[in-house]
TIDRENFI-884096 format. One record per atom (N, C-alpha, C, O): residue number from 1; x, y, z. Coordinates in Angstrom, 2 decimals, m for minus. Layout:
<pts>
PT, n, X, Y, Z
PT, NUM, X, Y, Z;
...
</pts>
This chain:
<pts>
PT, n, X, Y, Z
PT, 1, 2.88, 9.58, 6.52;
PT, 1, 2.36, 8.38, 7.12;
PT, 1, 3.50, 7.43, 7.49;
PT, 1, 3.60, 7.21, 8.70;
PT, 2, 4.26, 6.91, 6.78;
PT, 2, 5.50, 6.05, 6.60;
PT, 2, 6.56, 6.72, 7.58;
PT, 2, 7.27, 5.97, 8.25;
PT, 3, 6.70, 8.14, 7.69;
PT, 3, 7.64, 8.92, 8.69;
PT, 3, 6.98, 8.75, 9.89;
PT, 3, 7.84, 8.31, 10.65;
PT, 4, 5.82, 8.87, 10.54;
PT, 4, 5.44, 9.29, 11.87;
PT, 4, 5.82, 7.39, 11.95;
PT, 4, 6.72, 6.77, 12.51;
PT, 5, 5.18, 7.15, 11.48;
PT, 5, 5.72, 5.23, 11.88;
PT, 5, 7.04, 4.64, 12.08;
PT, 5, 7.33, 3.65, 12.75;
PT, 6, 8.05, 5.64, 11.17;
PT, 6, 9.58, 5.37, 11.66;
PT, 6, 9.40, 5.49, 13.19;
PT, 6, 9.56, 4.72, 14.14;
PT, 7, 9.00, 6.76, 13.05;
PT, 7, 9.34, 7.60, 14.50;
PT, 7, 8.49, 7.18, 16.02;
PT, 7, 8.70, 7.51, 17.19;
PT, 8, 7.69, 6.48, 15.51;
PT, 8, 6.33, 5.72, 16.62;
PT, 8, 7.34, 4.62, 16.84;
PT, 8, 7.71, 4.52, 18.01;
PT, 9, 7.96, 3.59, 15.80;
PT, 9, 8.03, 2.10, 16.26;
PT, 9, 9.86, 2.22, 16.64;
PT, 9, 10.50, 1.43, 17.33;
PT, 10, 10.31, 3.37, 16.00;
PT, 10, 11.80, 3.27, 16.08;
PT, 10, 12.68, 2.72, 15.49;
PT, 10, 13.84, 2.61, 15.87;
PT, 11, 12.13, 2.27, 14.37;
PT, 11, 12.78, 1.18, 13.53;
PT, 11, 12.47, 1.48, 11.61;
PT, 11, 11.43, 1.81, 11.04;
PT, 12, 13.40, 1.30, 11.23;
PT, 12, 13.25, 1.49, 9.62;
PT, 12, 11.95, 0.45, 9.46;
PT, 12, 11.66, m0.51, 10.18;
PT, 13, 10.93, 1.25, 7.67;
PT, 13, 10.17, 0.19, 7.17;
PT, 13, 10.16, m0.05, 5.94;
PT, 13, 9.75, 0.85, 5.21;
PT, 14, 10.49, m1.00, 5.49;
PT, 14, 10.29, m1.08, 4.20;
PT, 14, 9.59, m1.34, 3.06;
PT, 14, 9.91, m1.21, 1.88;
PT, 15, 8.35, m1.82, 3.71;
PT, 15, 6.77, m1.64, 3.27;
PT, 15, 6.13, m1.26, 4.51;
PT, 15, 6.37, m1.51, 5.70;
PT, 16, 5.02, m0.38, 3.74;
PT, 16, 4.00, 0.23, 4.44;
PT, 16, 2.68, m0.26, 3.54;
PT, 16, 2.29, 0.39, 2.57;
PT, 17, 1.98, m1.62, 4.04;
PT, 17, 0.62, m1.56, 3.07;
PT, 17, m0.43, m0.93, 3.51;
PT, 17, m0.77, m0.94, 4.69;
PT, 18, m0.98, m0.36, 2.63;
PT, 18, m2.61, 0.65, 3.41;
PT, 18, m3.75, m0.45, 2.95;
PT, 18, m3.57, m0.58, 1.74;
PT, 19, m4.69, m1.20, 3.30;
PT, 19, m5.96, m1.64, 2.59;
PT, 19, m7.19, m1.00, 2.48;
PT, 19, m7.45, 0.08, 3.01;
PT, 20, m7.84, m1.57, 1.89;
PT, 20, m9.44, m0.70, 2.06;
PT, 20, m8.99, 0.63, 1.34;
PT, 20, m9.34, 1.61, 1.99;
PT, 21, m8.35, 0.92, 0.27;
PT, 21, m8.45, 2.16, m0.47;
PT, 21, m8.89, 2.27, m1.88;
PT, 21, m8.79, 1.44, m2.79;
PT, 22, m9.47, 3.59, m1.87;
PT, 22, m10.52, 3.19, m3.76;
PT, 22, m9.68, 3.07, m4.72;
PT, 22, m10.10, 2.90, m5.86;
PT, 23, m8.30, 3.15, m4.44;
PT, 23, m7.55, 2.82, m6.03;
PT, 23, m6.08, 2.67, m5.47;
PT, 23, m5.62, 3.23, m4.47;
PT, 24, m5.39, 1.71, m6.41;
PT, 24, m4.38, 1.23, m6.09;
PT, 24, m3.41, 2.24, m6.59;
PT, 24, m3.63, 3.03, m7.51;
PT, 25, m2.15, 2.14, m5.79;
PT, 25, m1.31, 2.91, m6.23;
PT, 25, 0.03, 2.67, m4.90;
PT, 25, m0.15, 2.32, m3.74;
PT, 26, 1.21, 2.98, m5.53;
PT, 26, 2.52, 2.82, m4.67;
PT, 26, 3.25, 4.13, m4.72;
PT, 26, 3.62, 4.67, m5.76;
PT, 27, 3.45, 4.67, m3.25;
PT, 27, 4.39, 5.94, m3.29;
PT, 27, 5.29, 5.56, m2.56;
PT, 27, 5.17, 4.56, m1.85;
PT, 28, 6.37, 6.32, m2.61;
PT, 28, 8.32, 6.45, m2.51;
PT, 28, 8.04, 7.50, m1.35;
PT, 28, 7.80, 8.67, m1.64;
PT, 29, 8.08, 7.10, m0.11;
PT, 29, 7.90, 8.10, 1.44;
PT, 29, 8.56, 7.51, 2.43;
PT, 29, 8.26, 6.41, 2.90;
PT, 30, 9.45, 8.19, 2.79;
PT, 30, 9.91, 8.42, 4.44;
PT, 30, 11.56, 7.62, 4.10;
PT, 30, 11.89, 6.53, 3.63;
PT, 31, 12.25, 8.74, 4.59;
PT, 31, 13.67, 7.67, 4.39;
PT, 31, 13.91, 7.18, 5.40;
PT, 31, 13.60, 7.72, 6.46;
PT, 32, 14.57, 5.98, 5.31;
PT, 32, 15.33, 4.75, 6.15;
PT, 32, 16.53, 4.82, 6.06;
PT, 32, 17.00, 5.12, 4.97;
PT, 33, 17.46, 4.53, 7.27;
PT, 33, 18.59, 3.75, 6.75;
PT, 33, 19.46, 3.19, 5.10;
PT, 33, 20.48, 3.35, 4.44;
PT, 34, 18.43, 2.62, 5.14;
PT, 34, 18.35, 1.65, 3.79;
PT, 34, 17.85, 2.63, 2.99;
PT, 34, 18.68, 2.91, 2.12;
PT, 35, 16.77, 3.34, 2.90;
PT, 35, 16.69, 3.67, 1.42;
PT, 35, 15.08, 4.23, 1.81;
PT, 35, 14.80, 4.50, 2.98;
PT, 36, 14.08, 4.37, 0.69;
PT, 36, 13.15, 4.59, 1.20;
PT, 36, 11.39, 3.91, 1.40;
PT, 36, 10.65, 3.57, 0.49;
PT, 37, 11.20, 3.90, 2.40;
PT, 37, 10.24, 3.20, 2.05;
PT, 37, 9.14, 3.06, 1.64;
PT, 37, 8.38, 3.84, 2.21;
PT, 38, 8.33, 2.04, 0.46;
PT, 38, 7.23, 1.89, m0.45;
PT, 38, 5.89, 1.85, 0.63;
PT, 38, 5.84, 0.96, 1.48;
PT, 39, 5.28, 2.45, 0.56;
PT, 39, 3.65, 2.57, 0.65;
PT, 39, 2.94, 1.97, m0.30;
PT, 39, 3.48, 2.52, m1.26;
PT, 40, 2.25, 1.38, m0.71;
PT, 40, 1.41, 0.46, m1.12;
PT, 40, 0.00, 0.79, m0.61;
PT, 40, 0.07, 0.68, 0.62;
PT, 41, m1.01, 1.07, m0.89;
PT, 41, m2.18, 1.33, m1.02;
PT, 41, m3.12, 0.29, m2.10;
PT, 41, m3.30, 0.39, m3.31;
PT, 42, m3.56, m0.61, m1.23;
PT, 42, m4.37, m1.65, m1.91;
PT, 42, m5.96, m1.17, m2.26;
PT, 42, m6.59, m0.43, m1.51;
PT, 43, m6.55, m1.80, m3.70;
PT, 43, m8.00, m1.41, m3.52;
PT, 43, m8.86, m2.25, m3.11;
PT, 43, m8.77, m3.48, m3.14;
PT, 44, m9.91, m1.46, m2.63;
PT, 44, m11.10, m2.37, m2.00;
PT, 44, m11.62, m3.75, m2.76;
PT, 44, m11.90, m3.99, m3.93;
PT, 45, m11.62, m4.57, m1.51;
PT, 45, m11.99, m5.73, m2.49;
PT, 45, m13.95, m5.72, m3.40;
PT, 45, m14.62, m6.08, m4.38;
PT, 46, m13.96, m4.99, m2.10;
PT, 46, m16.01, m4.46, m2.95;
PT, 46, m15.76, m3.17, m3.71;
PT, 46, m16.79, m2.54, m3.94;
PT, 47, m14.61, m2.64, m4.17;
PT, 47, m14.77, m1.37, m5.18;
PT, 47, m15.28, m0.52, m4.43;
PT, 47, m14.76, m0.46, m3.32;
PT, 48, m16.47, 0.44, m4.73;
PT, 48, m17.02, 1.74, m4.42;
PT, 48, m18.27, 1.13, m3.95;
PT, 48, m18.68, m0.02, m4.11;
PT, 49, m18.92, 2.36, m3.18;
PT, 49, m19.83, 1.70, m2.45;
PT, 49, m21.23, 2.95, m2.69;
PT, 49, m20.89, 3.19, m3.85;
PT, 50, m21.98, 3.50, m2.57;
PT, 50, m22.44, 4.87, m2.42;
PT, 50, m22.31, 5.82, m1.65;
PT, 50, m22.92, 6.85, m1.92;
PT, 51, m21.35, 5.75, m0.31;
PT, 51, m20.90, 6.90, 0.26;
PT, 51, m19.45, 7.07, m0.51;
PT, 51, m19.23, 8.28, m0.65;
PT, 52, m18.41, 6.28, m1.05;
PT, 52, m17.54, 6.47, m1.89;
PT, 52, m17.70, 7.73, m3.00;
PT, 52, m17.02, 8.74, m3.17;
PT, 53, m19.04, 7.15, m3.74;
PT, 53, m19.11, 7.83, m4.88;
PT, 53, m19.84, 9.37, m4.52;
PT, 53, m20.25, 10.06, m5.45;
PT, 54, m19.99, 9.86, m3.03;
PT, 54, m21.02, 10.33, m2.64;
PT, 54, m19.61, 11.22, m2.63;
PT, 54, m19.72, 12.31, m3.20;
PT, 55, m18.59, 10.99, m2.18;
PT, 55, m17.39, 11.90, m1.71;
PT, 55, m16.30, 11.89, m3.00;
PT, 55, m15.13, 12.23, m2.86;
PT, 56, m17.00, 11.37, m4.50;
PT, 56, m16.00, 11.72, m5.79;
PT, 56, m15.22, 10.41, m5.86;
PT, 56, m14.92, 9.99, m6.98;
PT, 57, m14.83, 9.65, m4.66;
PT, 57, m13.77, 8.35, m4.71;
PT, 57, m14.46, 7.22, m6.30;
PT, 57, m15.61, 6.81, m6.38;
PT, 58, m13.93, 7.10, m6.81;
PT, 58, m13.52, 5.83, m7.89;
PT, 58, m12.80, 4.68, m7.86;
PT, 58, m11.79, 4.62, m7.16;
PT, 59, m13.16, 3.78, m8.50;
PT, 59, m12.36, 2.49, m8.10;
PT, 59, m12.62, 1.12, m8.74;
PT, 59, m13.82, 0.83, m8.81;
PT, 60, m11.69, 0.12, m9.28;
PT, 60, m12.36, m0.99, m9.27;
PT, 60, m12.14, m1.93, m8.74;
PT, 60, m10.99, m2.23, m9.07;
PT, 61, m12.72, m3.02, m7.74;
PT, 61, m12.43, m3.88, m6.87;
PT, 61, m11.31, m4.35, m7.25;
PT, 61, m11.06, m4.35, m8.45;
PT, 62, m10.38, m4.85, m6.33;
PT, 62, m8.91, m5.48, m6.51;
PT, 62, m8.51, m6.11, m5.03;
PT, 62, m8.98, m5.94, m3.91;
PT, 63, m7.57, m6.81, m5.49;
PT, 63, m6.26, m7.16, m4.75;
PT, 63, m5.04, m7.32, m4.93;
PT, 63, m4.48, m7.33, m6.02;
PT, 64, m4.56, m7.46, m3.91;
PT, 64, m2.86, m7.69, m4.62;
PT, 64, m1.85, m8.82, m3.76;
PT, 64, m1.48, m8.81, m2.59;
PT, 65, m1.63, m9.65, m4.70;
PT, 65, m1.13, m10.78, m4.01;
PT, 65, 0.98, m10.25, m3.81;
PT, 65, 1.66, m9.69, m4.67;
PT, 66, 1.25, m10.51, m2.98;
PT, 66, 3.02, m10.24, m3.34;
PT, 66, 3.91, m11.20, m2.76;
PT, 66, 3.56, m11.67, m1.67;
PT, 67, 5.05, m11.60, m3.28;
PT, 67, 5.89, m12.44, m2.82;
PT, 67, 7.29, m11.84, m1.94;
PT, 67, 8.27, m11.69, m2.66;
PT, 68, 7.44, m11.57, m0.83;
PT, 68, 8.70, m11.17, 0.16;
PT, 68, 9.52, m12.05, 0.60;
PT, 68, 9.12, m12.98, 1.29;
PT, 69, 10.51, m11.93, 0.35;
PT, 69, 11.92, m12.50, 0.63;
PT, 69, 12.78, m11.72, 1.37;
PT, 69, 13.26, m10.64, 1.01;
PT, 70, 12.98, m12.35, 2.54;
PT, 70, 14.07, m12.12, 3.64;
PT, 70, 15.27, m11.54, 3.12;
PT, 70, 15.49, m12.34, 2.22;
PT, 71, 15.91, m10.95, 3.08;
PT, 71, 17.57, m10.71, 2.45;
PT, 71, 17.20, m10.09, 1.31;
PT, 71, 17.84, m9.06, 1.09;
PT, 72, 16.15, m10.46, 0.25;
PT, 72, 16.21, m9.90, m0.53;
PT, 72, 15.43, m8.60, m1.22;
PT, 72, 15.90, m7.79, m2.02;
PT, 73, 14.05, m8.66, m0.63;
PT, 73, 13.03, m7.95, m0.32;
PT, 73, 11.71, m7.97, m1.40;
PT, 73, 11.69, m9.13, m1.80;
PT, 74, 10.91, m7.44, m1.88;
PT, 74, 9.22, m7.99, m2.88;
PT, 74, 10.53, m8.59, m3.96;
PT, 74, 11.60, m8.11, m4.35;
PT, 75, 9.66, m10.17, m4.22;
PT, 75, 10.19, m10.49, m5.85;
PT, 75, 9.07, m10.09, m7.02;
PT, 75, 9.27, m9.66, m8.16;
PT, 76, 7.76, m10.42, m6.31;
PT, 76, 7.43, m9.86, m7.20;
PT, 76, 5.63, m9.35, m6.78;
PT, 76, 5.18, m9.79, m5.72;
PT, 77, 4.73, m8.45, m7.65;
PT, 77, 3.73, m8.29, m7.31;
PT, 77, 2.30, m8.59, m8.55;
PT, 77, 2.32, m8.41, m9.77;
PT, 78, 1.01, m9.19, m7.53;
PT, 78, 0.35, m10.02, m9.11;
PT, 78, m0.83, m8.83, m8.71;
PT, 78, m0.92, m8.75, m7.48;
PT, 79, m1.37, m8.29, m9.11;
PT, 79, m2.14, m7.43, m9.28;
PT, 79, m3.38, m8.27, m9.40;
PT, 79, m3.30, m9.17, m10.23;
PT, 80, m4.54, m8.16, m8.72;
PT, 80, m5.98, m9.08, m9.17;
PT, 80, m6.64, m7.73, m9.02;
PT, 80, m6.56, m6.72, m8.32;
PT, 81, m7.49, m8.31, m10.25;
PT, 81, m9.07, m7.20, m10.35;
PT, 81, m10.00, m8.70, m10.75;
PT, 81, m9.99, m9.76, m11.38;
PT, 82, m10.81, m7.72, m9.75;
PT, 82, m11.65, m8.37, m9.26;
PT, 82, m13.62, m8.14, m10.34;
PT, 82, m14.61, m8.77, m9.95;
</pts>
């Protein structure tokens, strides 16, 4: 996901956020220049729904608030469940 997007925009990324997914989680994909870049997969803010649970998906409503800094890059990340 994070590679075809190097290669679409032409440019290194160093976050990739996904929203609307049944469970949170951060993967290490696609190298940059710099290093590699974080995917972030946020969870739904309504959790599961009945076609969710219809296809096995689990989850509990969330968000995720984060703080980015120019030069320096995430300081930090607050996790909300919802």
């Amino acid at each position: 996901m994070a590679k075809q997007a190097i290669l679409q925009y032409g440019a290194p990324i160093d976050f990739m956020i996904c929203g609307h997914r049944h469970k949170e989680q951060e993967i290490i994909s696609g190298l940059t220049d710099d290093g590699h870049t974080v995917v972030i997969r946020l969870p739904s803010i309504c959790g599961v729904d009945a076609f969710a649970l219809s296809q096995g998906y689990n989850g509990r409503p969330g968000a995720l608030a984060m703080v980015i800094e120019a030069g320096y890059g995430r300081r930090c990340t607050y996790p909300i469940k919802l």
